[in-house]
MDAnalysis code that builds the backbone (N, CA, C; Angstrom):
import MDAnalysis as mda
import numpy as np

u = mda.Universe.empty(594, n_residues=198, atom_resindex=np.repeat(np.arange(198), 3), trajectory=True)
u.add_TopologyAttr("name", ["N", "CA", "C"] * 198)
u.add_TopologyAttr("resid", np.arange(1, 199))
u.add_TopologyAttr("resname", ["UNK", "UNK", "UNK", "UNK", "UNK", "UNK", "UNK", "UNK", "UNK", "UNK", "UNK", "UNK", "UNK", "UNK", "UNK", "UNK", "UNK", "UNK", "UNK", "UNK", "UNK", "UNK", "UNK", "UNK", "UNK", "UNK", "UNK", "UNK", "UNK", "UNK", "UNK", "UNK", "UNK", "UNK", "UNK", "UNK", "UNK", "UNK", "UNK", "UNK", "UNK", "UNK", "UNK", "UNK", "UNK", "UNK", "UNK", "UNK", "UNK", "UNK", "UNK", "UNK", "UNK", "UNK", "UNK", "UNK", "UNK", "UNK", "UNK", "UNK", "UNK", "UNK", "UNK", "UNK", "UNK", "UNK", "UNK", "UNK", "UNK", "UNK", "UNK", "UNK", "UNK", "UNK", "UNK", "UNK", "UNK", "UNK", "UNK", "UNK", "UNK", "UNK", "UNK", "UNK", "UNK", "UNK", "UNK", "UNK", "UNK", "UNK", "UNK", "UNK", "UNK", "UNK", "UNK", "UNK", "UNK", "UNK", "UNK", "UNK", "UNK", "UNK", "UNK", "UNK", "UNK", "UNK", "UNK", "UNK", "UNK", "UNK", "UNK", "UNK", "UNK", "UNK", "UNK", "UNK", "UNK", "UNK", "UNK", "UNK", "UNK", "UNK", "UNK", "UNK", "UNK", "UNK", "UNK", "UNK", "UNK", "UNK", "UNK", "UNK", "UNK", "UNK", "UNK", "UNK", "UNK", "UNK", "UNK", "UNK", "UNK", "UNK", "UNK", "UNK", "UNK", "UNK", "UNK", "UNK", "UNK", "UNK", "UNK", "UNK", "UNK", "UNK", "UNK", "UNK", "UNK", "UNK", "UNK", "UNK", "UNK", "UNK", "UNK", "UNK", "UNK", "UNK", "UNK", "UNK", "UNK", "UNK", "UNK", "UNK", "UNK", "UNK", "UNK", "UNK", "UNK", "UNK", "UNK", "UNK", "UNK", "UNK", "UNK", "UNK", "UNK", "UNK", "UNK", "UNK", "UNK", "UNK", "UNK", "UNK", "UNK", "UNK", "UNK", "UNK", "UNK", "UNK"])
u.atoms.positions = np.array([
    [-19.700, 0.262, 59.060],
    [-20.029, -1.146, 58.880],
    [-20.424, -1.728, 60.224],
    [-21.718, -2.865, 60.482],
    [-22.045, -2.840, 61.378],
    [-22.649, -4.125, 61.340],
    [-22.444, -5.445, 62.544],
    [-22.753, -6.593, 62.318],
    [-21.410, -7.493, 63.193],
    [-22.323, -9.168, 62.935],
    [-23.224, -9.521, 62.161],
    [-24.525, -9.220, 62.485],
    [-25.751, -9.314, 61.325],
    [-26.738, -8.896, 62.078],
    [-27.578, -10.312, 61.321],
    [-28.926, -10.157, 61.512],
    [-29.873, -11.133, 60.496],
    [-31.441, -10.510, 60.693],
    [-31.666, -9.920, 59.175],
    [-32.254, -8.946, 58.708],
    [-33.559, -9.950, 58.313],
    [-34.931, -9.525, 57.979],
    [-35.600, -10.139, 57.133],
    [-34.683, -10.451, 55.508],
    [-35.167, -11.456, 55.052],
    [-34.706, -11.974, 53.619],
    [-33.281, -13.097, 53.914],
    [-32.610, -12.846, 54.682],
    [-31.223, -13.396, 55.024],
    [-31.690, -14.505, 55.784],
    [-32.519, -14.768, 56.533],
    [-32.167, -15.895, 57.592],
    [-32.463, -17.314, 56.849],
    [-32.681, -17.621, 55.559],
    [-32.652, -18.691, 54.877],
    [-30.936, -19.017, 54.756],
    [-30.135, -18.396, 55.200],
    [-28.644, -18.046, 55.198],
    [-28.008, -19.155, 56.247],
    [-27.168, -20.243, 56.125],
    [-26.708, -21.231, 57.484],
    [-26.138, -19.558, 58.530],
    [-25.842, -20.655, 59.698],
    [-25.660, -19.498, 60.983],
    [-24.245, -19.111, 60.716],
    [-23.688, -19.672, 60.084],
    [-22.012, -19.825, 60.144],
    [-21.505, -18.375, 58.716],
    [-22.505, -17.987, 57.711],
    [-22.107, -17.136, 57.164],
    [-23.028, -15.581, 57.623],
    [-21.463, -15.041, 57.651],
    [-21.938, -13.620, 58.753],
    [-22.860, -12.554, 57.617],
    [-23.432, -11.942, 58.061],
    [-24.328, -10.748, 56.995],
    [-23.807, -9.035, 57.862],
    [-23.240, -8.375, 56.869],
    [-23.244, -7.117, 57.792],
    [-23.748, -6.032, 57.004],
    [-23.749, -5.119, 57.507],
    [-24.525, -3.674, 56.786],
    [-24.073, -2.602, 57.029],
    [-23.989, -1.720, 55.494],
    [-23.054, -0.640, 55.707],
    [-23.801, 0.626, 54.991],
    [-23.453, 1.477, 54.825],
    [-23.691, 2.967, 54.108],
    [-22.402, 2.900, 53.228],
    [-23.156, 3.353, 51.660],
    [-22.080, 4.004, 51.130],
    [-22.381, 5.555, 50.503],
    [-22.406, 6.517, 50.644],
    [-22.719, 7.466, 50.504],
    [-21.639, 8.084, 48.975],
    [-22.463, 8.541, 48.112],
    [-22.240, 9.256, 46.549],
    [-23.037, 10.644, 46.149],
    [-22.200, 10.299, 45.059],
    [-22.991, 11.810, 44.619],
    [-22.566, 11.890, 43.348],
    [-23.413, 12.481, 42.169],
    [-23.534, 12.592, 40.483],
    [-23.104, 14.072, 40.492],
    [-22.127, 14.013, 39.378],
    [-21.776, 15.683, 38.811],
    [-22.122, 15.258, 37.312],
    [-22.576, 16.842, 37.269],
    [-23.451, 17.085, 36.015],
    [-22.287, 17.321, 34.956],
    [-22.963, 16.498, 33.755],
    [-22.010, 16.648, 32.541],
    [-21.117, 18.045, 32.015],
    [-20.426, 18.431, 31.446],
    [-19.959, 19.504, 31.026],
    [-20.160, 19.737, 29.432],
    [-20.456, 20.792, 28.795],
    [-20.897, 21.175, 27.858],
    [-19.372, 20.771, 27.385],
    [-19.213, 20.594, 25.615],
    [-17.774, 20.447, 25.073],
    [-17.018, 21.285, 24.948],
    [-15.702, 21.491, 25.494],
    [-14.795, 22.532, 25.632],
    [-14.586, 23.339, 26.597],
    [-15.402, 22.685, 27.516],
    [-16.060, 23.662, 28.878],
    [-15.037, 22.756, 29.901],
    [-13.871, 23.617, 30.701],
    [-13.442, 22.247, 31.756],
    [-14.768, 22.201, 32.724],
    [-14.040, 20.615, 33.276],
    [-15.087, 19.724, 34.229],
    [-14.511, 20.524, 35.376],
    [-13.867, 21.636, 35.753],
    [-12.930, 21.832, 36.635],
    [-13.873, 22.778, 37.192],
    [-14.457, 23.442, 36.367],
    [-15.565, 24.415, 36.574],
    [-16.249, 24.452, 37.570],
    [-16.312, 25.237, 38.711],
    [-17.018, 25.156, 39.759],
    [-18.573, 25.625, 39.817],
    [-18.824, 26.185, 38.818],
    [-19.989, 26.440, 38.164],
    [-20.908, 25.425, 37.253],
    [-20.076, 24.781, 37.523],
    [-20.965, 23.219, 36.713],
    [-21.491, 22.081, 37.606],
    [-20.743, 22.390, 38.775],
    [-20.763, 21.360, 40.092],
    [-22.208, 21.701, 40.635],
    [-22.797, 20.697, 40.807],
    [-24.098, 21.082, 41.351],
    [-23.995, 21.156, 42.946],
    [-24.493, 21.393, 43.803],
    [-23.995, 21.431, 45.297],
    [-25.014, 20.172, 45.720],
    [-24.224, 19.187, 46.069],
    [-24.688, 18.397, 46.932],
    [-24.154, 18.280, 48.156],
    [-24.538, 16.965, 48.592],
    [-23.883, 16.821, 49.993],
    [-24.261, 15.421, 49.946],
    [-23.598, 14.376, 51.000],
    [-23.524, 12.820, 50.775],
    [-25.033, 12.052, 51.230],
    [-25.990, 11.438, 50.106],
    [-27.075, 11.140, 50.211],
    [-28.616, 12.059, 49.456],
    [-27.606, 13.240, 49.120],
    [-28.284, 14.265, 48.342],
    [-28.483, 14.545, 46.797],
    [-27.489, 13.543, 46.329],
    [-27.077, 13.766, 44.988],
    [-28.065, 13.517, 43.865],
    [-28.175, 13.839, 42.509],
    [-28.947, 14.185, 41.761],
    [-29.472, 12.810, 41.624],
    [-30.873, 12.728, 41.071],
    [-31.625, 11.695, 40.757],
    [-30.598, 11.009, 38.737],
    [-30.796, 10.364, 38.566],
    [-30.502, 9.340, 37.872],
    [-31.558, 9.521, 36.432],
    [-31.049, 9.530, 35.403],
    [-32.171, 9.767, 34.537],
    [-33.157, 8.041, 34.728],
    [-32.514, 7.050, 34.907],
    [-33.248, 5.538, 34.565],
    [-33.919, 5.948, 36.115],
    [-33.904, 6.613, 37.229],
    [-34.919, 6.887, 37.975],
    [-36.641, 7.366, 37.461],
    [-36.408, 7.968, 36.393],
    [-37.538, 8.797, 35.977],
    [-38.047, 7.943, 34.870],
    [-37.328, 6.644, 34.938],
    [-38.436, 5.723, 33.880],
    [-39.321, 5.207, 34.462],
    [-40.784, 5.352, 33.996],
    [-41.910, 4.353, 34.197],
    [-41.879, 3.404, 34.674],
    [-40.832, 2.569, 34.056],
    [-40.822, 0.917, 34.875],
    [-40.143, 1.028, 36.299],
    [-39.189, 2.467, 36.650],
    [-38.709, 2.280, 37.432],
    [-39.270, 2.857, 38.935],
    [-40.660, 3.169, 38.626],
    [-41.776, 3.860, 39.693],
    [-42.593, 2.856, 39.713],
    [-43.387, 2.616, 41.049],
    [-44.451, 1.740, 41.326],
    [-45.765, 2.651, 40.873],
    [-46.217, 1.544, 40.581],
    [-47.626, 2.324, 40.183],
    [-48.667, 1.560, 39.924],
    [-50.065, 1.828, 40.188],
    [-51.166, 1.046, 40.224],
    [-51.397, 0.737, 38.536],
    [-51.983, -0.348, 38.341],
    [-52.744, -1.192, 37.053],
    [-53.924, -2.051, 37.706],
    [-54.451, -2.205, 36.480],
    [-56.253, -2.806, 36.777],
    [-56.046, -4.066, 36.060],
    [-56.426, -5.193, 36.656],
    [-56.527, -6.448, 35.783],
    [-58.359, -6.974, 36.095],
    [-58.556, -7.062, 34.732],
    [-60.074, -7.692, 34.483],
    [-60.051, -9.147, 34.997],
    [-60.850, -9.664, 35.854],
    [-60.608, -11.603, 35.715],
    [-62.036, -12.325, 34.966],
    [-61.604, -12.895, 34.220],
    [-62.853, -13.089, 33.638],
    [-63.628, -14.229, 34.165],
    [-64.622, -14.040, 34.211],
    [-65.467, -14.949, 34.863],
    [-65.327, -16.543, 35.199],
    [-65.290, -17.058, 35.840],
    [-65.002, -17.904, 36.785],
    [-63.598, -18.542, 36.590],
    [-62.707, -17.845, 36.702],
    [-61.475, -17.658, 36.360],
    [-60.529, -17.631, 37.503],
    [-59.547, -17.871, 38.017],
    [-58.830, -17.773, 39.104],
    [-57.618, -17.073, 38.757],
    [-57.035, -16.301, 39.873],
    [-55.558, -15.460, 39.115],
    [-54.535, -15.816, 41.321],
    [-53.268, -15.583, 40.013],
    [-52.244, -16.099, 41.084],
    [-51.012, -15.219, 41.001],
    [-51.195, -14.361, 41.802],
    [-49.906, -13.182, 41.346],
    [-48.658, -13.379, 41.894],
    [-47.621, -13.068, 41.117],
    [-46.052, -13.672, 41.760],
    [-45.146, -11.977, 41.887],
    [-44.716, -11.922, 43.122],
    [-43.587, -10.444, 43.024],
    [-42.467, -10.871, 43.652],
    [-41.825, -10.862, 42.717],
    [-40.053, -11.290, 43.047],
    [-39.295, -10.025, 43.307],
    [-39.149, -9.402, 44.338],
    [-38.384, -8.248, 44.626],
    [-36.693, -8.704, 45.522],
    [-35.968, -7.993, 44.072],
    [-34.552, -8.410, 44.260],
    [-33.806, -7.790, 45.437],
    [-32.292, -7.774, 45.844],
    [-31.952, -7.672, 46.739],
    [-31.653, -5.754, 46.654],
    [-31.869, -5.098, 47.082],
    [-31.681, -3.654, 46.917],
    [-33.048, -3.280, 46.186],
    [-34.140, -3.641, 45.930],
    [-35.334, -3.350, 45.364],
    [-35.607, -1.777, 45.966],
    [-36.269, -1.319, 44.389],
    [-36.446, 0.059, 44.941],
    [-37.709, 0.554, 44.907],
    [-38.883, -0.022, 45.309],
    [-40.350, -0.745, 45.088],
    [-40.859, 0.279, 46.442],
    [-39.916, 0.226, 47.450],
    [-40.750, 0.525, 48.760],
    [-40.655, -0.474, 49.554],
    [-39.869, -2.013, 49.560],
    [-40.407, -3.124, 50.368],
    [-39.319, -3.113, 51.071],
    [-38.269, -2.128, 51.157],
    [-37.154, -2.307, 51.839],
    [-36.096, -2.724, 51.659],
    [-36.468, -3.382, 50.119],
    [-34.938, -3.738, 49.247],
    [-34.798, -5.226, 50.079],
    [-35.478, -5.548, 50.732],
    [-35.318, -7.460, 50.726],
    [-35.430, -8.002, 49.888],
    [-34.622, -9.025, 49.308],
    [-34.911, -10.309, 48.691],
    [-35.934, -11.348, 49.112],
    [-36.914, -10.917, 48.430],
    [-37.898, -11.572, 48.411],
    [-39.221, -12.037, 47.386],
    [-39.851, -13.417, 47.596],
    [-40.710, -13.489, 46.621],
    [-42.023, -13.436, 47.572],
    [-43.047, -12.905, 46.814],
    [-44.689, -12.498, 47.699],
    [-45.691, -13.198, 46.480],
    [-46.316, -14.253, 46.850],
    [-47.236, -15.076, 46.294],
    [-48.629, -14.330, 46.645],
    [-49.845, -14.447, 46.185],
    [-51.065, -13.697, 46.331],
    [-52.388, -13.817, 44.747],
    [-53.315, -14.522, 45.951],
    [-54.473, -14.170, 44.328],
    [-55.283, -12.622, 44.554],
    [-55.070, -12.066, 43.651],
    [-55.670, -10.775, 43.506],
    [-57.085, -11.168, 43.118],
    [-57.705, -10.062, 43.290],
    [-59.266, -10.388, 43.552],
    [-59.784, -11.359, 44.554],
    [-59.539, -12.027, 45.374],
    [-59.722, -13.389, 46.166],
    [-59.833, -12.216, 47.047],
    [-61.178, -13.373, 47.837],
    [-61.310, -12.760, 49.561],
    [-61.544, -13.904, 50.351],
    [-60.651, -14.118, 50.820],
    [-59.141, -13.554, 51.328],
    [-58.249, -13.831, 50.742],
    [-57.343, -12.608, 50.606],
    [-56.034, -12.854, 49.474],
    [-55.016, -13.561, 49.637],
    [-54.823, -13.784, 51.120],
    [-53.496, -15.236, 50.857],
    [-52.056, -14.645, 50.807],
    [-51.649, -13.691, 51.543],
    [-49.806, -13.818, 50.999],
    [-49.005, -14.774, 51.330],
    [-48.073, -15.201, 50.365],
    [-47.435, -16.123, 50.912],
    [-46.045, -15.459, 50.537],
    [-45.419, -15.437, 51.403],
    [-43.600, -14.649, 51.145],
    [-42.589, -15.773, 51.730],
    [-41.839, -15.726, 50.718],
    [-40.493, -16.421, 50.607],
    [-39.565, -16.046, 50.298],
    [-38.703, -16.530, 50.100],
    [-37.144, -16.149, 49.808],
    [-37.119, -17.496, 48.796],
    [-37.272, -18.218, 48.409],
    [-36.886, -19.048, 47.524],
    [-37.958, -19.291, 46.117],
    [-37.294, -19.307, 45.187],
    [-38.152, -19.176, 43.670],
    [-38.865, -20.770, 43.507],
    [-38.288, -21.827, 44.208],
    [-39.181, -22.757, 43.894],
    [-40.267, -23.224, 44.152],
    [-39.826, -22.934, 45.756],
    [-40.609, -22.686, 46.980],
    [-42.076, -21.799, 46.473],
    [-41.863, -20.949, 45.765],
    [-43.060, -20.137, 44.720],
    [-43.678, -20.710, 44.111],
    [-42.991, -21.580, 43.196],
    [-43.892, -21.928, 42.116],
    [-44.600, -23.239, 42.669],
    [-44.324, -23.815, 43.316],
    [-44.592, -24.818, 44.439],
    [-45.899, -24.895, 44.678],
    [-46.451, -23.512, 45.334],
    [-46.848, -22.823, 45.888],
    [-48.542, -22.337, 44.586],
    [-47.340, -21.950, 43.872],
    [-48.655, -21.472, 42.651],
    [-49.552, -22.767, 41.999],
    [-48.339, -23.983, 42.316],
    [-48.923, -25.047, 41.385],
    [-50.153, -25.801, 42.650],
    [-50.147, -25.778, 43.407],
    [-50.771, -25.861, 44.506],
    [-52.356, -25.335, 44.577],
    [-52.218, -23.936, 44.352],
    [-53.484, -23.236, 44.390],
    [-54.033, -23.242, 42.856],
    [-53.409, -23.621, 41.888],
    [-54.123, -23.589, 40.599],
    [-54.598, -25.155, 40.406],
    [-54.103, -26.216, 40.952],
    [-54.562, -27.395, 41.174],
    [-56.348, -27.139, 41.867],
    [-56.031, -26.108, 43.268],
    [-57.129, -25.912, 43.972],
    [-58.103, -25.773, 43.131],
    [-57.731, -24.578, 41.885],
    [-58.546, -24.130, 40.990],
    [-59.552, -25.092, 40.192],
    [-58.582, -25.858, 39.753],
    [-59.039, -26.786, 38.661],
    [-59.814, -27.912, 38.993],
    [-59.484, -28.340, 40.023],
    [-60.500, -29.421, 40.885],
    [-61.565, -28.456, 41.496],
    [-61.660, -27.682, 41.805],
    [-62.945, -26.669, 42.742],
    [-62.278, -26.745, 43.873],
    [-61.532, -26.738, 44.365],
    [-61.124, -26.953, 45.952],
    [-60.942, -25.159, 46.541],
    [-60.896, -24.312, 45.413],
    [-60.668, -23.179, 45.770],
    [-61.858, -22.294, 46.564],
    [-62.316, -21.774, 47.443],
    [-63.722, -21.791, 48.354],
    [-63.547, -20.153, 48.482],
    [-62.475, -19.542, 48.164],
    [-62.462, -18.157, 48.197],
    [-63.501, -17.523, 47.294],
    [-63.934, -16.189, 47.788],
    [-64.569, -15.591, 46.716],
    [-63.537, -14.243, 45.546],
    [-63.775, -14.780, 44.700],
    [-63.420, -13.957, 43.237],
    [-63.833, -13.005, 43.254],
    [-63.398, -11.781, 42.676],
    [-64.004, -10.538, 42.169],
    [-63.651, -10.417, 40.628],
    [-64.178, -9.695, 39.832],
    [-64.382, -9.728, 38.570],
    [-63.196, -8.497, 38.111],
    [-62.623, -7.812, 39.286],
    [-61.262, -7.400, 39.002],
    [-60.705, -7.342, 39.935],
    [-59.177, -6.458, 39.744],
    [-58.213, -6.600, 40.714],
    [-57.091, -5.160, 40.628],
    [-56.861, -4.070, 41.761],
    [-56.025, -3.618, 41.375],
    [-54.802, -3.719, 41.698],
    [-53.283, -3.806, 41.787],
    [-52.518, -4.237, 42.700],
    [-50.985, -3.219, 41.412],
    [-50.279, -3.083, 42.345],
    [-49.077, -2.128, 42.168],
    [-48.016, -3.422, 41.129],
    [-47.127, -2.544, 40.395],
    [-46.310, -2.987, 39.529],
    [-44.818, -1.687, 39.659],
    [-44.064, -2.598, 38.520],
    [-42.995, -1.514, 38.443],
    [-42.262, -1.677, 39.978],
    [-41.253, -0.335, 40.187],
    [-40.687, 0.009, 40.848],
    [-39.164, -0.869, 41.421],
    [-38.882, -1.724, 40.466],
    [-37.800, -2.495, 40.637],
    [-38.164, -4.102, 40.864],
    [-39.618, -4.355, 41.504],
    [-40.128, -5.743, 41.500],
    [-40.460, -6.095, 40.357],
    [-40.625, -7.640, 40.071],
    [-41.288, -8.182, 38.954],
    [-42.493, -8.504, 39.225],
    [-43.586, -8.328, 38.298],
    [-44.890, -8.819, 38.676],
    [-45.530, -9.913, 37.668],
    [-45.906, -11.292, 38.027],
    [-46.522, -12.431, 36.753],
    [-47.713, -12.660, 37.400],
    [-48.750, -12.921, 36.595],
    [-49.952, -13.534, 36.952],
    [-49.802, -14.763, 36.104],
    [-50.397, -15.815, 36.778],
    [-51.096, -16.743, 36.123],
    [-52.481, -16.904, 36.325],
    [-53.310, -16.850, 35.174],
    [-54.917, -17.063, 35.332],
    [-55.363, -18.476, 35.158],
    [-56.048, -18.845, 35.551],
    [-56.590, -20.262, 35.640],
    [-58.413, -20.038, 35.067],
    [-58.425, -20.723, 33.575],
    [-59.434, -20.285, 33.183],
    [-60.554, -21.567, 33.708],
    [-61.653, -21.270, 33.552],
    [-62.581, -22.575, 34.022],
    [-63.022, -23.427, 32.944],
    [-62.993, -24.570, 32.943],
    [-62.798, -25.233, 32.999],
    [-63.726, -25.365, 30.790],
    [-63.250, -25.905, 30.110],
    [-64.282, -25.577, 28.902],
    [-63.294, -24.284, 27.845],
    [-62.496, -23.653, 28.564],
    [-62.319, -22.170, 27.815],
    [-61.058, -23.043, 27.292],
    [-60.490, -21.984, 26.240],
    [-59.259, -21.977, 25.809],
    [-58.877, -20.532, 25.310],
    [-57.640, -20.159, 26.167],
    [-56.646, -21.054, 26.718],
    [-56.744, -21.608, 28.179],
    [-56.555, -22.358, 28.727],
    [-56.397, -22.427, 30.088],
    [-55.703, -22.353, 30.869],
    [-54.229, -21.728, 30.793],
    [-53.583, -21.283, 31.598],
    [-52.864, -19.804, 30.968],
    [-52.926, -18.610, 31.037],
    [-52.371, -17.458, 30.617],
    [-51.265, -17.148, 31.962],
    [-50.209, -16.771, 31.481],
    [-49.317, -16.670, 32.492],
    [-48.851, -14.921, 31.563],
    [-48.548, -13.724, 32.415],
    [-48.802, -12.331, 31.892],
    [-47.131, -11.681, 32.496],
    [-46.639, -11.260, 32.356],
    [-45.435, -10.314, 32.979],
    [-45.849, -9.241, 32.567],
    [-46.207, -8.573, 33.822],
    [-46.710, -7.233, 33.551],
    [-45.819, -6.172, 33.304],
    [-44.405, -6.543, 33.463],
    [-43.171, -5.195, 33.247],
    [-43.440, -5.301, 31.756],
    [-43.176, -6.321, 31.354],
    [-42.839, -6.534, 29.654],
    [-44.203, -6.249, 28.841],
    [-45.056, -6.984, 29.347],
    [-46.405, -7.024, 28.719],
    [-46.563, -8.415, 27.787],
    [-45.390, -9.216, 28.059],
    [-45.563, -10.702, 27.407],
    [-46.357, -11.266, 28.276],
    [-46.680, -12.222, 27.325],
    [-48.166, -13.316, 27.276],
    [-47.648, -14.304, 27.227],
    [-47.756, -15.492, 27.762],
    [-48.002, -17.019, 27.224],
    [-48.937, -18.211, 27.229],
    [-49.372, -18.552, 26.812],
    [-50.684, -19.229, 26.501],
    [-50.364, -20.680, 26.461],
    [-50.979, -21.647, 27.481],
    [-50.877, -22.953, 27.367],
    [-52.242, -23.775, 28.198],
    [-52.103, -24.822, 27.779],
    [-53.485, -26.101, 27.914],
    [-52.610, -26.582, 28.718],
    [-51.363, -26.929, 29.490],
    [-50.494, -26.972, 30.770],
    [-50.071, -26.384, 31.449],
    [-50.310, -26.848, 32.881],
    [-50.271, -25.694, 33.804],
    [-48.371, -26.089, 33.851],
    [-48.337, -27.214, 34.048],
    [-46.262, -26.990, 34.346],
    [-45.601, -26.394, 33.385],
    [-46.051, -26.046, 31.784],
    [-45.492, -25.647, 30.710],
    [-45.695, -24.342, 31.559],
    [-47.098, -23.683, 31.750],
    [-47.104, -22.418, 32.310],
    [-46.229, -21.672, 33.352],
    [-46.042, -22.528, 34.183],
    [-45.375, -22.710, 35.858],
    [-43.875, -22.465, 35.223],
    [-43.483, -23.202, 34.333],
    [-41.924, -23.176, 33.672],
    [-41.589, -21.806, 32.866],
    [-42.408, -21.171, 32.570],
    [-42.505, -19.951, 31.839],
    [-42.151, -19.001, 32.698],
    [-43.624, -18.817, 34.036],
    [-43.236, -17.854, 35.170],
    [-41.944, -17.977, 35.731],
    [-41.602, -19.584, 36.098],
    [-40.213, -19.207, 36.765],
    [-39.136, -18.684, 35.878],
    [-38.844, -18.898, 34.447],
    [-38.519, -18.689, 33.760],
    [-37.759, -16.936, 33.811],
    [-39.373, -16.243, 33.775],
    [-39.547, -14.881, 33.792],
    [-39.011, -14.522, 34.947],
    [-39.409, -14.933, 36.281],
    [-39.169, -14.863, 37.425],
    [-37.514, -14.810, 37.543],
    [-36.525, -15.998, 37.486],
    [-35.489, -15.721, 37.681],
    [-35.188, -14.933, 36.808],
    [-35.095, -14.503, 35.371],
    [-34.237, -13.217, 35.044],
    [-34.823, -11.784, 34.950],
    [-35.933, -11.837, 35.505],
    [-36.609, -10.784, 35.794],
    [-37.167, -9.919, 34.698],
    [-36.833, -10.828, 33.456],
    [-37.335, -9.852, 31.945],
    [-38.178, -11.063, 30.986],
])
């Protein structure tokens, strides 16, 4: 155990509560057939601390990052939200953190936080941009960008202006949709999704 320290994700934290960091090192033994003792040294797989067997919910789909393609349809704006929880197993280092970004846009814009309101804040901001024209970035007609791996991923699209629906808000873990002619009904959805992560 080692500290105090102040890590990325933590320093939204007052100075007065300490943060420290530790190792805990495990290891998985493999089931035993019925009637078979667990005592069996022949059943023990040989590990060593940090070595131990992968996890079957490791080898789920949702639980690997992996690339997806989103179409944007024409003069359309998109606003991607990744809420990666505290121990995230994504690749980002397991910070608590949220990463704002329009996919397809040049230039894409990250915006990273630690706070969920502070996000949507943020989204309602640039889809305003949208809707008035204030947005001056250039669009691309798609987008590829990573999902899965323990983060959550939402888009909200901002359709132009005439279409219906005009606001699609997407959770790409789940594959739910929601469809609204308000952007705060929309905005209330993502955070929605956002804090419980399903």
């Amino acid at each position: 155990m080692a500290g105090p320290v102040t890590v990325p994700g933590n320093t939204h934290l007052p100075s007065d509560i300490p943060t420290y960091v530790g190792k805990l090192h495990t290891t998985v033994e493999r089931r035993t057939s019925p009637g078979r003792s667990s005592q069996n040294s022949s059943n023990r797989p040989n590990t060593r601390p940090g070595q131990g067997l992968l996890m079957n919910s490791s080898r789920s789909p949702r639980n690997r990052r992996r690339p997806t393609h989103m179409d944007i349809p024409a003069g359309a704006k998109v606003i991607k939200l990744n809420r990666h929880p505290l121990g995230c197993t994504c690749g980002c280092a397991g910070h608590a953190t949220i990463i704002l970004n329009r996919p397809g846009r040049n230039p894409k814009q990250n915006v990273r936080t630690s706070h969920l309101t502070d996000a949507i804040q943020q989204a309602r901001e640039w889809a305003l941009d949208a809707i008035k024209g204030r947005d001056l970035g250039t669009q691309n007609p798609s987008s590829t960008f990573d999902v899965g791996g323990g983060m959550t991923t939402i888009t909200l699209t901002v359709a132009q202006a005439g279409s219906t629906p005009r606001f699609t808000a997407k959770h790409w873990d789940t594959g739910k949709q929601h469809y609204s002619e308000d952007l705060d009904t929309a905005l209330q959805q993502i955070q929605s999704w956002a804090r419980k992560g399903t």
